[in-house]
C-alpha positions in Angstrom: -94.4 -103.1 37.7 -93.2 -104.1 33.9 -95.4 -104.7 31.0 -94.9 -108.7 31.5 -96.7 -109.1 34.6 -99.4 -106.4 34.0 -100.6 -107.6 30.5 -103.6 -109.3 31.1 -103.5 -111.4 28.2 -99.7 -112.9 28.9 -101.3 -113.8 32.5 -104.1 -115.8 31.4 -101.6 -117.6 29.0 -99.7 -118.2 32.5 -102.5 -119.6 34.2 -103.6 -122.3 31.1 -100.0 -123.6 31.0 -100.1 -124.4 34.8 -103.3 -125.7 34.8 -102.3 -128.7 32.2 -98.6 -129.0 33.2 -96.9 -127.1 30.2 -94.1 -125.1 30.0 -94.4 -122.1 28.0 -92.3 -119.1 26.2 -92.7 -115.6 25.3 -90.5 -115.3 22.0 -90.2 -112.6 19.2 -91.5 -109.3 19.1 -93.1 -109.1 22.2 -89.5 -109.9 24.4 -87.8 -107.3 22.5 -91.1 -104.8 23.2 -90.6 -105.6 26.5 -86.5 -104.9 26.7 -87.3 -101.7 24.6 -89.8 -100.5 27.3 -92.3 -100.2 24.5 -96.1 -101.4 24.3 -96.9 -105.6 23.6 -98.2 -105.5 20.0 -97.6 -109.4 18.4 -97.9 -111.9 21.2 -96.1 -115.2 20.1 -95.8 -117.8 22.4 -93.7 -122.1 21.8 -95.1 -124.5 24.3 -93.1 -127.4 25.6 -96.0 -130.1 24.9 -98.9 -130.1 22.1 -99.2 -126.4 20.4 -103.1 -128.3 19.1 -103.7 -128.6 22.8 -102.6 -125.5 24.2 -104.6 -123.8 21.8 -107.8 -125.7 22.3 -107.6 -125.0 26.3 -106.8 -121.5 25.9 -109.7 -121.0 23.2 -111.9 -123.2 24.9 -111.6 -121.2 28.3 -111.7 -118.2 26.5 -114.3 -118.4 23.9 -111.6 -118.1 21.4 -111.6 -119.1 17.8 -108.6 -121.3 16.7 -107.0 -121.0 13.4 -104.8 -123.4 11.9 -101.1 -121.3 10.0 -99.2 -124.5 9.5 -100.5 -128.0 10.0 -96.8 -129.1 9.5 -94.8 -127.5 11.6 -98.1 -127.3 14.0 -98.6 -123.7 14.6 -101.8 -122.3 15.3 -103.6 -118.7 16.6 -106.1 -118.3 19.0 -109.0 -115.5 18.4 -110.2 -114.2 21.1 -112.2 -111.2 22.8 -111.6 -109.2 26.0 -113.9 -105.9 26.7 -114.7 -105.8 23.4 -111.3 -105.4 21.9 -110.1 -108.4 20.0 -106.8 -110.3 20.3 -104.9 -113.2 18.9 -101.9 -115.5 20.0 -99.6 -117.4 17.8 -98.7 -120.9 19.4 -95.9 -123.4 18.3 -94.4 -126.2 19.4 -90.8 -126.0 20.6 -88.5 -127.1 18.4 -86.2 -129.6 20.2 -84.9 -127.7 22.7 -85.5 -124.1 23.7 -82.0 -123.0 22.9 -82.4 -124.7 19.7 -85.4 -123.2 18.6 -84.5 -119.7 19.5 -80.8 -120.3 17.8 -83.0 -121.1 14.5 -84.6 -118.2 14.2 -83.8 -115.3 11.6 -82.0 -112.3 14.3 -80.4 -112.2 17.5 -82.5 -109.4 18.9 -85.5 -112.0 17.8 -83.9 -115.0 19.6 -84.8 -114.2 23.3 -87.0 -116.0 25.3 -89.2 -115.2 28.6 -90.3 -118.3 30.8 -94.0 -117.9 31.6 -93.5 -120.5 34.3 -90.2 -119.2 36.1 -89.4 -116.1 34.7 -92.8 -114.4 34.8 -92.6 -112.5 37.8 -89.0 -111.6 37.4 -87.6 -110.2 34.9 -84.4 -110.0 36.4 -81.3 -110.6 32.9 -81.1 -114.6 34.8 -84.8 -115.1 33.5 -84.3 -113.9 29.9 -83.3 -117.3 27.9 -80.7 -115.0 25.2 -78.5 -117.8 23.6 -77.6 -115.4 20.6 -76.6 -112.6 22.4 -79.6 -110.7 21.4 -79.3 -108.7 24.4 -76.5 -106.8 24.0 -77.6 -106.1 19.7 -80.4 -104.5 21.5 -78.4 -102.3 23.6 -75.8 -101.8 20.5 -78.8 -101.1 18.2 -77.3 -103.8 15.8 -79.7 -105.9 13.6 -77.5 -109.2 13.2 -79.0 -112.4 10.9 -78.3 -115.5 13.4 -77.0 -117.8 10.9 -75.8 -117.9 7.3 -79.0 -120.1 6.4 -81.9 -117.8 7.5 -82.5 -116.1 4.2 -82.2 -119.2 2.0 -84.9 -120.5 4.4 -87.5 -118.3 4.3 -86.2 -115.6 1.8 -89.0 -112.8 3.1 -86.6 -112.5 5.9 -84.6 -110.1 3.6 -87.5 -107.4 3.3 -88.2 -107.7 7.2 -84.4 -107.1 7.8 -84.9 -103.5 6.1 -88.5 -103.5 8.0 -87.2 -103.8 11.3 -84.0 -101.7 11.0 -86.4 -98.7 9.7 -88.5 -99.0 12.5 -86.1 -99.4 15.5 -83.4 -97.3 13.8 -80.9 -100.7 13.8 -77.9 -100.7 11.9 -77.7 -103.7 10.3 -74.4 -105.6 10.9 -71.3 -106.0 8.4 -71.9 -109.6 7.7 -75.9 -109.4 7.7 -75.3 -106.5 5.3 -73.5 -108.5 2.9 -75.7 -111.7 3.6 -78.6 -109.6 2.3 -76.8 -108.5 -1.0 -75.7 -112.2 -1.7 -79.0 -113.9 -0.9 -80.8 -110.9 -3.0 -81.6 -113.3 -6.0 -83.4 -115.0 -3.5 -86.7 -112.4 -3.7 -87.8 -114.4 -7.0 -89.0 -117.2 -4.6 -91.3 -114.8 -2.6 -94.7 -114.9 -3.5 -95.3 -111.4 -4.8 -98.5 -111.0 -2.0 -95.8 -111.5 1.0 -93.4 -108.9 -1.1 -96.9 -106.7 -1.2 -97.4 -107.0 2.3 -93.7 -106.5 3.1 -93.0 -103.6 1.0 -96.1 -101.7 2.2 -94.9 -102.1 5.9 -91.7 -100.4 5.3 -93.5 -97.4 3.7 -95.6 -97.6 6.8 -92.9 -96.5 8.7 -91.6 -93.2 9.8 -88.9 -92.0 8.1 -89.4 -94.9 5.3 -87.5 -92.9 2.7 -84.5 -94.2 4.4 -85.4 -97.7 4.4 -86.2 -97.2 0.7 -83.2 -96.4 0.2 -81.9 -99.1 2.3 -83.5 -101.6 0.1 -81.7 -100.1 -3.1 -78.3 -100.4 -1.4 -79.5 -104.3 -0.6 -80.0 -105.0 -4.5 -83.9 -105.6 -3.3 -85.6 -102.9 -4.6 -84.8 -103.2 -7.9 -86.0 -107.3 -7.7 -89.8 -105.5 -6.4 -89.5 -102.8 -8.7 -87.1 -103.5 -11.9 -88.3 -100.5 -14.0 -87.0 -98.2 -11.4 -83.4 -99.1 -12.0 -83.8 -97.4 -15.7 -84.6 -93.6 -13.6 -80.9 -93.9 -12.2 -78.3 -91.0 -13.6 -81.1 -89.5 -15.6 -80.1 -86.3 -15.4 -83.1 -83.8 -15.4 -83.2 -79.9 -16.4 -81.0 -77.3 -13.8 -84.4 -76.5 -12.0 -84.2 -79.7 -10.8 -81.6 -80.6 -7.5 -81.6 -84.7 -8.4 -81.7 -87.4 -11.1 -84.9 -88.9 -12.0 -83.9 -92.0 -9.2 -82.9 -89.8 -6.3 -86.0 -87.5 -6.7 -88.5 -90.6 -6.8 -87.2 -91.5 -3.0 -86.7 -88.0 -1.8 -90.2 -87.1 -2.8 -90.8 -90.0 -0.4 -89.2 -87.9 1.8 -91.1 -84.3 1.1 -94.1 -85.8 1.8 -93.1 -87.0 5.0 -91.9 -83.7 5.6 -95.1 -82.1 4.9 -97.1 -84.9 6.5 -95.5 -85.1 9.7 -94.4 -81.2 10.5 -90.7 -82.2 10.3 -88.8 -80.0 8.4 -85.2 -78.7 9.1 -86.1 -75.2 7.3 -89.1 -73.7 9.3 -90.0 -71.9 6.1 -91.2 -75.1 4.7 -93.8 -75.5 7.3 -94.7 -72.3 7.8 -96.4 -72.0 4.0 -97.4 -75.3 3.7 -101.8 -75.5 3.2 -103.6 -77.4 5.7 -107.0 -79.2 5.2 -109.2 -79.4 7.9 -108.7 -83.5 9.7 -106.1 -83.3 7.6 -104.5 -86.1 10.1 -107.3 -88.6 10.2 -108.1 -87.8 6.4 -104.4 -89.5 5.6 -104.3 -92.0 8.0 -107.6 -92.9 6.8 -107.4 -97.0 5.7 -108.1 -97.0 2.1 -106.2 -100.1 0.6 -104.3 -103.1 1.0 -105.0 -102.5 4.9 -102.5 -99.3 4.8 -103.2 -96.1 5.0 -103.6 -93.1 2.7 -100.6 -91.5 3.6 -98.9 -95.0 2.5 -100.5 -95.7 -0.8 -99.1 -91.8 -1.0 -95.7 -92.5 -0.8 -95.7 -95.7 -3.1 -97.3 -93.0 -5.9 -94.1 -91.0 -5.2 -92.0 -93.5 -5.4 -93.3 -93.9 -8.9 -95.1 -91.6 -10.1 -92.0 -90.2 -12.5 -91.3 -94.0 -13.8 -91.7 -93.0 -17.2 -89.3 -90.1 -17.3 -85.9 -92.3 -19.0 -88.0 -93.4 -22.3 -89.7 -90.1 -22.5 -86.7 -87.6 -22.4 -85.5 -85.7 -25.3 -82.8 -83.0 -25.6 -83.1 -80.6 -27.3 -80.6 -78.6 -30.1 -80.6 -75.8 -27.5 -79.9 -78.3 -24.5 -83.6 -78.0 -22.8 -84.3 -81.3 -21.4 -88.1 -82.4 -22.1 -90.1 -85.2 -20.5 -93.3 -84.6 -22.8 -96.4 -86.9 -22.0 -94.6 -89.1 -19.1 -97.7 -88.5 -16.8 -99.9 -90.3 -18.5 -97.5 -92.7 -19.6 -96.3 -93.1 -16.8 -99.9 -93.9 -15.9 -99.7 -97.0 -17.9 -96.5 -97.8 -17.6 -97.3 -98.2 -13.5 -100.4 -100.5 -14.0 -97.8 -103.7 -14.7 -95.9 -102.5 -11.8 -98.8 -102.7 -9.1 -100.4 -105.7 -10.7 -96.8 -107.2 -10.6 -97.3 -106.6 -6.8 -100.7 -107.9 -6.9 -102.0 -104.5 -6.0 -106.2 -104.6 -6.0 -107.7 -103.1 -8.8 -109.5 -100.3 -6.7 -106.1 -99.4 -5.5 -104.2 -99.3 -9.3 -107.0 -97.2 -10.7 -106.3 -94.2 -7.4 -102.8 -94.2 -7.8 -102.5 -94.7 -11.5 -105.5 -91.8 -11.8 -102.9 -89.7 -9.5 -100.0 -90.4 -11.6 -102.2 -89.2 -15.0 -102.6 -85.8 -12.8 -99.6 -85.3 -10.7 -98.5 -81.9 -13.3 -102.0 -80.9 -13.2 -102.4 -78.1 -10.3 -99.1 -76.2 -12.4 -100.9 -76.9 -15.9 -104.2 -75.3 -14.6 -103.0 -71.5 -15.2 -99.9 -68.9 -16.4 -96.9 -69.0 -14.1 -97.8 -66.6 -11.9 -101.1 -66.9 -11.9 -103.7 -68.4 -10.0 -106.5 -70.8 -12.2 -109.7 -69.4 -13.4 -113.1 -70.9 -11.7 -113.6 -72.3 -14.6 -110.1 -74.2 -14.9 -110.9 -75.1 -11.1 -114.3 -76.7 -11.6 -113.1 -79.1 -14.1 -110.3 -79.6 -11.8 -112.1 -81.1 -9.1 -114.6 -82.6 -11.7 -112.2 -84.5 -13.3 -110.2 -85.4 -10.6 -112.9 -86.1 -7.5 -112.3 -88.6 -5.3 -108.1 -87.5 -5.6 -108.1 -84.1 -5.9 -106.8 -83.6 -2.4 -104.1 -86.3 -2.9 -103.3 -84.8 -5.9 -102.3 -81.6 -4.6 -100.3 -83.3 -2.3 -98.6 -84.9 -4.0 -97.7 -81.8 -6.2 -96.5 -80.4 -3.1 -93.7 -83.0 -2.4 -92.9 -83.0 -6.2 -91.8 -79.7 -6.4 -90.1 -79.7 -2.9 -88.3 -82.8 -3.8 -87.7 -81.4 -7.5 -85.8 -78.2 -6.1 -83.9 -80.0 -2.8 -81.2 -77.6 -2.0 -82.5 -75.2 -4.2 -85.4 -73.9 -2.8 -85.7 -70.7 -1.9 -88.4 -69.4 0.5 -90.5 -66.7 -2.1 -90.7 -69.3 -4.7 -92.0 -72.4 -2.0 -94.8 -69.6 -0.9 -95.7 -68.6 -4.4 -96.5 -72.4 -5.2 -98.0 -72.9 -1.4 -100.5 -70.0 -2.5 -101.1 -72.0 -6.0 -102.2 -75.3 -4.0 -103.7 -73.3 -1.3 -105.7 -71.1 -3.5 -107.1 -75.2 -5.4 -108.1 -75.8 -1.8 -109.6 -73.3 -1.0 -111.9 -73.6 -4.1 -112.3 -77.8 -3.6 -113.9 -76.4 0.3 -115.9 -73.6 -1.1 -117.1 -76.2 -3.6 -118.2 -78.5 -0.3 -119.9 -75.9 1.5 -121.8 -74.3 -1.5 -125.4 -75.2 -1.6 -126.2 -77.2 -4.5 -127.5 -74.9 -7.5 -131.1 -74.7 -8.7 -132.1 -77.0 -11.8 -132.8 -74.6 -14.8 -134.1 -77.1 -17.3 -135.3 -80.6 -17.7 -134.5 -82.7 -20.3 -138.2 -82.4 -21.3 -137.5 -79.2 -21.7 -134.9 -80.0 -24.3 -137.3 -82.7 -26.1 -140.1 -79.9 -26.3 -137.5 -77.0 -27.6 -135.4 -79.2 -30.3 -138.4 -81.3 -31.0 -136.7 -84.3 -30.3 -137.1 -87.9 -28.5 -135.7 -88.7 -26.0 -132.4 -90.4 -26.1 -128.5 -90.0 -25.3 -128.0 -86.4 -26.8 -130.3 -85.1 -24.1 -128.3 -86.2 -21.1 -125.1 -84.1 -23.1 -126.6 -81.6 -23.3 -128.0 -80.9 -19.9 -124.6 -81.8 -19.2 -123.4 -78.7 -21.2 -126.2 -76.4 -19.5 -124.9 -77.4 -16.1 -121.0 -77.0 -16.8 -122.0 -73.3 -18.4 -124.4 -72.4 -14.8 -121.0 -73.9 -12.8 -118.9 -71.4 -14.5 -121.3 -68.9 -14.6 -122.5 -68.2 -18.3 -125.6 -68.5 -17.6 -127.9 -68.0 -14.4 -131.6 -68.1 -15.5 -133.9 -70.5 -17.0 -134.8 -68.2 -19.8 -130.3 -68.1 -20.7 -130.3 -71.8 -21.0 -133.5 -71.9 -23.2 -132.0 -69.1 -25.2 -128.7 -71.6 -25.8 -130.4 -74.8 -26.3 -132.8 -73.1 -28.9 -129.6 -71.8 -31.1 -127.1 -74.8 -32.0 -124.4 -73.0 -32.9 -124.2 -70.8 -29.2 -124.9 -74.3 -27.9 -121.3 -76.1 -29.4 -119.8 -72.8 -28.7 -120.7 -72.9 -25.3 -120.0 -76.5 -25.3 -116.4 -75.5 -26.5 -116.1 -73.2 -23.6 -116.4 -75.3 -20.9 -113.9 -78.4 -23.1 
């Protein structure tokens, strides 16, 4: 039994094209799924008569919803529900002829066709319609345009090119290869919510560090991101293995590593903190339809952007990068609305950018932080202090590359752990008892009731979290003296 004539959905597509006369075609992903011996995700189907009527029938049997893509070129989905789980089907006409239609699309490995009529209880090589060759790419693991005019026709081609050679592990062919660089220009013409959608896929992927880099040897990441060009042979202090450039895409890579358990030096994993769900907490959906652990990866690849126009060198040859984190900060806010980024989304990775050299500016090397240092930590930072840390994490394993030696990777382990650790205590700690009200206040600094008041139990709060005070009577004692008030104040600043 193959996936073809199991999947119930591509057998009910059989059964509406006999019952009005139709011939029908399985093209696209799907076909190559299929040949790959890998699960049916994106079912797209070209029918030999009307696509408008085909899709009416098939919603109409199904109690589907129909959705018009293209009035011009006719092509249409079909909504539909089956045990609760929702599907959809994208139908087109056939253009001309099917060997024509599959010889116009962008790669070979995308050009083969399965008759739903003839072929669909055979899959025997006779019944796959291949007039490309895509076939034996497949076999080769060769991603290879079809013709020289694919790009200039729909130039998002050239991002899905890098797409689907990350994901299948396709080596893109010679010619393609050079196609991609020439046509690069051709990006401008993309609307930057298809470069959005695009560019998130890739990072999507396993192992998208390398298709990052794929797109810089393309000439395309430079068009999405043109600021990242200025980070390349920006050399950085002797602690550090890369440039500025080749650190932003390796720390792609770190966090991969720590993400995913893959690491070629067990040491890595074996200091590495864990949160508890930490799987489902980062492939939790948070933006743009993508993932934490995606919106991740695009902070790393930018979250040192700043570095060229903040470097200095010093008389005795120390190399300084003073205040790019929060420049940085601002400096990324043009790049993600550039890429139409929602605002929700800017404001979380932009936050994490401000923070990234927090968790090593919190105490002495060394040392660990201070409760108090640790409290503002995870009140300043909230809803990304985990990420944060992470984040942290693939800095510094990306910073020292090479370099890193097992004591110093456990010594800053313990650091992050030891954050952690305090960010779960935090959770689990019972919510501490109310000492005074801001009556209280009005009634001991015999004033109304206004703006100072909420300060001020502020204050009295931040000094009971780091443990100044405990009682009622301590905080009454502090609010009735000004002066140990603003010095108490100053403590906890």
């Amino acid at each position: 039994m193959n996936e073809l004539t199991t999947n119930k959905i591509l057998s009910r597509i059989n059964q509406c094209l006999i019952k009005i006369n139709e011939k029908g075609f399985l093209v696209g992903g799907a076909v190559r799924s299929i040949l790959l011996e890998k699960k049916i995700k994106d079912i797209d189907i070209i029918v030999s008569g009307s696509s408008k009527k085909f899709s009416e029938y098939f919603a109409k049997t199904h109690d589907g919803k129909i959705i018009e893509l293209d009035n011009v070129r006719g092509i249409y989905r079909v909504i539909f529900k089956t045990n609760l789980f929702s599907h959809a089907i994208d139908i087109s006409p056939i253009n001309k002829h099917i060997n024509n239609d599959l010889k116009n699309r962008d790669f070979t490995i995308d050009s083969i066709a399965i008759d739903l009529i003839k072929g669909y209880k055979n899959l025997a090589a006779q019944n796959f319609i291949d007039p490309s060759n895509g076939i034996k790419d497949l076999n080769q693991k060769i991603l290879r345009s079809n013709n020289e005019k694919i790009f200039e026709n729909d130039p998002i081609r050239l991002l899905r090119a890098v797409r689907i050679s990350t994901e299948l592990g396709f080596e893109i062919s010679n010619d393609t290869y050079k196609q991609i660089q020439k046509n690069s220009h051709l990006i401008k013409f993309i609307a930057a919510e298809r470069i959005k959608d695009e560019f998130l896929k890739i990072l999507s992927l396993q192992n998208s560090m390398n298709g990052v880099k794929l797109l810089d040897e393309l000439y395309l990441l430079s068009k999405i991101i043109p600021e990242i060009d200025e980070a390349k042979k920006i050399t950085q202090p002797k602690e550090h293995y890369w440039d500025v450039f080749n650190h932003l895409i390796e720390t792609i890579g770190a966090l991969e590593k720590i993400l995913d358990n893959n690491n070629a030096n067990k040491f890595i994993d074996r200091y590495i903190p864990r949160i508890k769900n930490e799987k489902e907490y980062f492939n939790e959906i948070i933006f743009e339809g993508h993932t934490r652990k995606t919106i991740l990866k695009l902070v790393a690849l930018i979250h040192d952007i700043s570095k060229p126009e903040t470097k200095t060198v010093e008389k005795s040859g120390k190399i300084r990068f003073l205040g790019h984190d929060k420049i940085g900060a601002k400096k990324s806010i043009k790049i993600l609305r550039k890429l139409k980024m929602s605002n929700k989304s800017i404001e979380f990775i932009t936050s994490i950018i401000a923070n990234h050299l927090r968790p090593t500016q919190m105490s002495q090397k060394h040392e660990l932080p201070s409760n108090r240092a640790l409290n503002r930590y995870l009140r300043d930072l909230q809803g990304i202090a985990i990420d944060t840390l992470y984040l942290n994490l693939a800095d510094y394993l990306s910073a020292r590359g090479e370099l890193l030696q097992e004591k110093e990777w456990a010594e800053h382990c313990k650091l992050i752990n030891h954050i952690l650790n305090h960010l779960k205590a935090e959770k689990e700690e019972k919510i501490l008892p109310k000492l005074v009200s801001g009556y209280d206040i009005m009634n001991v600094l015999s004033i109304k009731s206004g703006p100072k008041i909420g300060v001020i139990l502020k204050k009295i709060e931040e000094a009971q979290i780091n443990e100044y005070i405990k009682t009622r009577e301590e905080a009454l004692n502090i609010i009735k003296n000004q002066n140990s008030l603003g010095d108490m104040i100053a403590k906890t600043l």
